[in-house]
N, C-alpha and C positions, 0 to 999 in steps of 0.2 A: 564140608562143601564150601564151596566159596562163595562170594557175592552174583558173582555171574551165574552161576547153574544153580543158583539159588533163583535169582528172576525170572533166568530161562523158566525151571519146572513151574512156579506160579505163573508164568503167563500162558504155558500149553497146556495145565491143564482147567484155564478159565477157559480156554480158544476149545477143548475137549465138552467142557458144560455146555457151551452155546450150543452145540449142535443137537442139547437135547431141552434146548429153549431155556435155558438159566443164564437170566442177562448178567451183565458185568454188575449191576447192582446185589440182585438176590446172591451172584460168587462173594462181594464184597462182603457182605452180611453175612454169610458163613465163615467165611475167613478168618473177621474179627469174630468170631463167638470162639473158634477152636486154637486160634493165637493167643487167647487170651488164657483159658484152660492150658494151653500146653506151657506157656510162662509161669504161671500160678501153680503148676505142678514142679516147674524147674527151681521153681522160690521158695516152694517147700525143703526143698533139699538141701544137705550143706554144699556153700558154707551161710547158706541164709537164712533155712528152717523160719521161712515165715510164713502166717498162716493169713489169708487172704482173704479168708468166708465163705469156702466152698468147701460144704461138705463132702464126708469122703467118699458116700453113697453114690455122690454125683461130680467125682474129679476127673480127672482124665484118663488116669491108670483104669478105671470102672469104662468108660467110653470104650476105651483102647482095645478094651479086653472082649466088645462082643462082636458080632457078625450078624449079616443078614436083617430078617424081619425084628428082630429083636433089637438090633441097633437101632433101627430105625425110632421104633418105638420107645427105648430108653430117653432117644437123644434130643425125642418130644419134649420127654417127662423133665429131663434134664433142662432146657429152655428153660420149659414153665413155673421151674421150683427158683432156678438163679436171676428168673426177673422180679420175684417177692422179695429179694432179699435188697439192704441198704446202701448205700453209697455208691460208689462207681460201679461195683460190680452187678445193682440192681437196674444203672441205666446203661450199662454196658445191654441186660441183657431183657429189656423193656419190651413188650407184645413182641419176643425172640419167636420165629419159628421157622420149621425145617421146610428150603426151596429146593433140595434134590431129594426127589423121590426113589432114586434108585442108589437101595443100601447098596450093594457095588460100589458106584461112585462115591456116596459117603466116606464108605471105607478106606476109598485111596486116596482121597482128599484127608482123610485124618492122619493117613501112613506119609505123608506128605509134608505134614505139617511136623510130625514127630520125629521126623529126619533131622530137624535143625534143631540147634541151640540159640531161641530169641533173645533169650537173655543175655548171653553174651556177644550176641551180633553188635556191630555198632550201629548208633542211632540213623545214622544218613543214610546207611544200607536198606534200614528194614523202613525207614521213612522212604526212601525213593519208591520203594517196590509197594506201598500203600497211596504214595500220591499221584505216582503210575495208572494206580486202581482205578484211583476216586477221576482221574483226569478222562478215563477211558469213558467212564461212566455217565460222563457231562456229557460227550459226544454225543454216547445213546440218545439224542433226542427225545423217544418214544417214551423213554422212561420220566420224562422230565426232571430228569437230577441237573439240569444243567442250570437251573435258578440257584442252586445252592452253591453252586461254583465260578469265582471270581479271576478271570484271566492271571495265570503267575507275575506275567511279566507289567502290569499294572497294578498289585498289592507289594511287587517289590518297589516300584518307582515312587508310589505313595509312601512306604517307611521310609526309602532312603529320603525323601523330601520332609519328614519328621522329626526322621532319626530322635528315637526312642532312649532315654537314657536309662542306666541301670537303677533298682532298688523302687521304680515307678511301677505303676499300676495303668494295664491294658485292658482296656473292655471292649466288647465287641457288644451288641445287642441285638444281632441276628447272624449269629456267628457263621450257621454254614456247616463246612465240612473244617472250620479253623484255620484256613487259610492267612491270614492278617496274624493271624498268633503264629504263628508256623515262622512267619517271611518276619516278625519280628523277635523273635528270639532266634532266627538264625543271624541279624541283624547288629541284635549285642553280644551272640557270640560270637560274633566275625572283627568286632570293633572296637574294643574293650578287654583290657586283661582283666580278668571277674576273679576279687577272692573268695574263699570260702561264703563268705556271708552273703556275699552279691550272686553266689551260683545257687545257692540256697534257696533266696527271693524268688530268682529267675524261674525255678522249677512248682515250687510251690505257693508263692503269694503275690505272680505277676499279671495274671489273665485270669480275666473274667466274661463268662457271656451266658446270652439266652438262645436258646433255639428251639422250639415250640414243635418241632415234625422229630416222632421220637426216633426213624431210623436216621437221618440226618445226625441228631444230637450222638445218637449211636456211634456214626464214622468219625464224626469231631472227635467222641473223645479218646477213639482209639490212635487215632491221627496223633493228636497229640501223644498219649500215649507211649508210642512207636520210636516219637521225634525226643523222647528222654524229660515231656512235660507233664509232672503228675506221677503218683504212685499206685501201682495197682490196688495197693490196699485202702487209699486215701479217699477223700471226700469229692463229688463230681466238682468242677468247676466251673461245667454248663446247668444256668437253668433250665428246665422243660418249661417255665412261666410264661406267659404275654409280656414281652419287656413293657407294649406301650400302656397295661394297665393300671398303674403305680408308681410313684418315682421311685427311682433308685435307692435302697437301701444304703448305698455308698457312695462316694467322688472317686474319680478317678485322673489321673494326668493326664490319659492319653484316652478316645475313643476311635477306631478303627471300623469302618464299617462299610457294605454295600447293601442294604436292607431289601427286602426282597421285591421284586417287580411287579407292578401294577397299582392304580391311584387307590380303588377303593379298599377300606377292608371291610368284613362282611363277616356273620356267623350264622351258622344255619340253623332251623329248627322246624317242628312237627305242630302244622296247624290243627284246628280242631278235627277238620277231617281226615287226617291223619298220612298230609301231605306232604314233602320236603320244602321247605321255602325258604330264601335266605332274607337278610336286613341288612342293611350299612348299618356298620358297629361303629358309633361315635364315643368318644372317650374324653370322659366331662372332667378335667386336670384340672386342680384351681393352680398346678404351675404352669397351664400351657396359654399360651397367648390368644390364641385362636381356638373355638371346639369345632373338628372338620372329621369326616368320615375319611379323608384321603390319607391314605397311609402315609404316604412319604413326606407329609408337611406335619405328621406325627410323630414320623421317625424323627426328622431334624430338630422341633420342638423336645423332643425326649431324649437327645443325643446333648444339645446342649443345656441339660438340665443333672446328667451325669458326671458333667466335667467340673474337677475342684477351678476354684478362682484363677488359677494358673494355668489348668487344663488347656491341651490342644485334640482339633479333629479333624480328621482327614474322611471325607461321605461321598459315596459313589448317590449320586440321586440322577433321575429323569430330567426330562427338558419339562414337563410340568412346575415342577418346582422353581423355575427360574422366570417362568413369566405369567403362571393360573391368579386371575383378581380372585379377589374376595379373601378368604381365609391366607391366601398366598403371599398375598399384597402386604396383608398383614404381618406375616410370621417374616420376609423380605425386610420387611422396614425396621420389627425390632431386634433381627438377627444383627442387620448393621450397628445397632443403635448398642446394645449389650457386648458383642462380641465384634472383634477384629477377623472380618471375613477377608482376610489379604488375597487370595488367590480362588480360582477357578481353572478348572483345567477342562476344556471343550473334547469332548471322544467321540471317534468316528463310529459310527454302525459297524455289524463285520467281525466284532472283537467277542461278542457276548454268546450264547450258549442259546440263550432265548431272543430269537427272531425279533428283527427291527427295533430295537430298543438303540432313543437317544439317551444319552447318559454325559454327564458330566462329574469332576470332584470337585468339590467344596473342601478348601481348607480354611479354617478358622482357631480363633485362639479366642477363649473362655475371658473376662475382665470381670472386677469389681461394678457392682451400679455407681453411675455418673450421672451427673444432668446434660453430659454432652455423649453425642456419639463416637465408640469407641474405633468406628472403621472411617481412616482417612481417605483411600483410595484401595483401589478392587485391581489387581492382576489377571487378566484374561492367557491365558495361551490358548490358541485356536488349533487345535490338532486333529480337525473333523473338515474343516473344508479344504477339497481334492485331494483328501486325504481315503484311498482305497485297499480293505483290508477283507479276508474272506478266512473262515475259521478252518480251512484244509489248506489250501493252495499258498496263503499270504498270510498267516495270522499274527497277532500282534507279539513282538520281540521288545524285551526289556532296552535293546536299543534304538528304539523305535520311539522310547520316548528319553532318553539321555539328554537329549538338546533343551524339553523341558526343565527336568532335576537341573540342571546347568545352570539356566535359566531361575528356577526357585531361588539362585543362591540361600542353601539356610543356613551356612555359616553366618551370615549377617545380610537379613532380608532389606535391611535399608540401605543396601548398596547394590540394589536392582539399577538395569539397563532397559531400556526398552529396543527391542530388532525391531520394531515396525517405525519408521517414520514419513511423513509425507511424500517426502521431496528422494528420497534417496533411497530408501526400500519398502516400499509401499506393500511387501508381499511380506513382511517382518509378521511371524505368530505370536510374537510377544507384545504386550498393548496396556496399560493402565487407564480409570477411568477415575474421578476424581465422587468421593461420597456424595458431594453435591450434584455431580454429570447424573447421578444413576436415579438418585430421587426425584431429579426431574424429569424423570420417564415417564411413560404413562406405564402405571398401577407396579412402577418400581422395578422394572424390569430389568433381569440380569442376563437377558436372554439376546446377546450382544453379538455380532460378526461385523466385521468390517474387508475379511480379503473376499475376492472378486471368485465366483466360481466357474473353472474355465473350461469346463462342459455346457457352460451356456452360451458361452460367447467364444473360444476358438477351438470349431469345427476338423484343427487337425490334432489337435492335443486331448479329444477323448480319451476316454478309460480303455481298459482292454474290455470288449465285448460281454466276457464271463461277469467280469467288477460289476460292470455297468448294470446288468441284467440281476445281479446279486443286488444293487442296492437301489434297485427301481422295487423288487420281491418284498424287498426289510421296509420300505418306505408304503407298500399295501397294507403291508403286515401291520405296521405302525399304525394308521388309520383305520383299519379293519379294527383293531384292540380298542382302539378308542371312541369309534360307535357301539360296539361291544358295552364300552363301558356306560355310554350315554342311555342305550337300551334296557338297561340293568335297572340304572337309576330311575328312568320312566316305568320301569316294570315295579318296583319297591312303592314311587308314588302312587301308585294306582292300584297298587293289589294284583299284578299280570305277575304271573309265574314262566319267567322260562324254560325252557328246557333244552 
């Protein structure tokens, strides 16, 4: 079969599941269970004859061979016995359980899968037709898979603004579905002739990450997987841990990340009467600067605490993070002071998966301690005001943001320009602010615009209708989240549970 009626048959008969309620997520989760079996049966064989850790009781030729109620129920048994087991193939197949109920469909989904040859597919093939998947599955809304998922065309604009060199170490610490791994190893393969030794690295000793939701860490590691990162038979390269409980047992050069949405973090548990209740989970680092419940001023505190002396990071964070006093102010002031925060990148609403979320990137580069601070001046590009983007109709294009990467120069970042100037383009997204400009803000504020927004002042240069109504919804949404969150926290001080 080829590439193409290869995707075709995987996408008719997900469109076939739905109709008996099996979302793109639960298809996905089967998928990966019986792609991985059918590979690990293929790898048995010559000229590979390798053995993976799956017993024979329970390989695929055993699946293959039954029908009916009896499949059904093997294919339980099957799950529950290959997620005790070690390594990747034990988080490959982590609280695995069966989402179609009708042996039928089982069946044809497994004759489906045994039609091809994965192992010898190529990698981009059988990568496109997984992140096809995982892409579909963000949409779902309903499902909420779309926090684990990071616009393409904004994880590729972040690597190429990195660009990532060979024989270097990648860490992600809320990995996702491995997107950021994915867009940087297609990055040094595209860029770089790699010898032997350097394709080696790439595969086995270049990425590292945490992701804590075990179907999530599940697709990650298939994903990669698929994309030719990792061996079936080899060791996970995703944690299931807390990244932010611990420092990092290693440095790394590079961290890539969008860490998951929302300020608090929180864990739950069973009061005396035998109730469900959650807490803000604060996390007492004697590396972190500040101790705060809010996740994302944890994440960044724990983002740059991974990074070797040379380290760079490229962090999708909230508008929180750029201008919350208190712990914010704080973690602002020695983020400057420690590291070389050169750039910011301003993102529209519109582009994300989960509703009304402002978002910017943080790019930073790791330094030695000094008595002086290591950030001269702070790069702004503004690419959020009247800037209109809706995730069906308009969604965000890797050329959408080229004028920034352009813009980054990182051939040689001291030979920036700034597009904005008073007198002669005043509408310029490109802007610098000098380390001294920013600390005399009040409570250190990074949370900086300067172009004019021309939905409030000319009346014929509106948005289109749809845009407009799309981000008056995101901009409720936004406020709605964040008495939410305000509600929480008076319910935690006071002992008020809600529900």
């Amino acid at each position: 079969m080829n590439a193409a009626s290869i995707v075709s048959k995987v996408w008719s008969f997900c469109t076939t599941l739905r109709d008996d309620g099996v979302g793109y997520g639960d298809y996905l989760e089967q998928l990966t269970y019986l792609i991985f079996l059918k590979m690990a049966d293929e790898y048995s064989k010559p000229p590979y004859k390798r053995d993976v850790g799956i017993p024979k009781e329970y390989n695929w030729q055993q699946l293959k061979s039954r029908r009916g109620a009896e499949l059904e129920v093997f294919y339980v048994t099957l799950l529950r016995e290959l997620g005790n087991k070690k390594g990747m193939l034990g988080q490959i197949f982590t609280k695995a359980q069966n989402k179609i109920q009708d042996p039928a469909k089982l069946y044809r989904l497994i004759d489906m899968v045994g039609d091809t040859d994965w192992v010898t597919m190529e990698a981009d093939v059988k990568g496109d037709i997984y992140e096809g998947l995982l892409e579909k599955n963000a949409e779902d809304t309903k499902s909420g898979a779309g926090q684990y998922f990071t616009p393409r065309a904004l994880i590729k604009a972040m690597v190429e603004c990195v660009r990532p060199e060979p024989t270097r170490t990648i860490a992600d610490p809320a990995c996702g579905t491995g997107g950021f791994f994915l867009a940087a190893y297609d990055f040094l393969v595209g860029h770089a002739q790699l010898d032997k030794k350097q394709k080696e690295f790439l595969k086995h000793e270049t990425f590292f990450g945490n992701e804590i939701v075990a179907g999530t860490r599940r697709l990650c590691l298939m994903n990669m997987f698929l994309h030719n990162i990792g061996e079936i038979d080899g060791e996970s390269m995703i944690s299931p841990n807390d990244a932010l409980v611990a420092s990092s047992p290693k440095s790394f050069d590079y961290v890539l990340a969008n860490p998951p949405f929302g300020k608090k973090s929180s864990m739950s548990f069973t009061n005396e009467e035998g109730e469900q209740e959650t807490d803000d989970l604060t996390y007492n680092r004697q590396d972190f600067w500040a101790t705060t419940s809010n996740k994302q001023l944890n994440f960044v505190q724990h983002i740059r605490t991974m990074l070797k002396t040379t380290g760079q990071a490229a962090v999708v964070v909230p508008d929180n993070v750029l201008f919350e006093g208190g712990a914010g102010e704080i973690v602002r002031r020695r983020l400057l002071e420690t590291a070389d925060l050169h750039t910011i990148l301003r993102l529209p609403t519109g582009i994300f998966y989960a509703n009304g979320v402002k978002a910017n990137v943080l790019f930073f580069d790791n330094r030695e301690a000094s008595p002086k601070p290591w950030t001269k001046e702070v790069w702004f590009y503004d690419y959020r005001t009247n800037i209109h983007h809706t995730l069906k109709k308009k969604p965000l294009r890797y050329d959408d943001l080229q004028e920034f990467v352009a813009c980054y120069h990182s051939q040689n970042r001291h030979k920036r320009k700034e597009t904005w100037n008073v007198e002669t383009n005043p509408e310029g997204r490109w802007r610098k602010y000098t380390y001294q400009e920013i600390v005399a803000r009040d409570k250190t504020s990074l949370d900086i615009f300067w172009l004019k927004d021309k939905s409030l002042s000319d009346l014929d240069n509106l948005p289109d209708p749809e845009d407009l109504a799309t981000e008056i919804i995101e901009n409720l949404e936004a406020g709605l989240n964040s008495f939410k969150e305000v509600l929480a926290s008076l319910g935690s001080n006071s002992g008020i549970v809600n529900t």
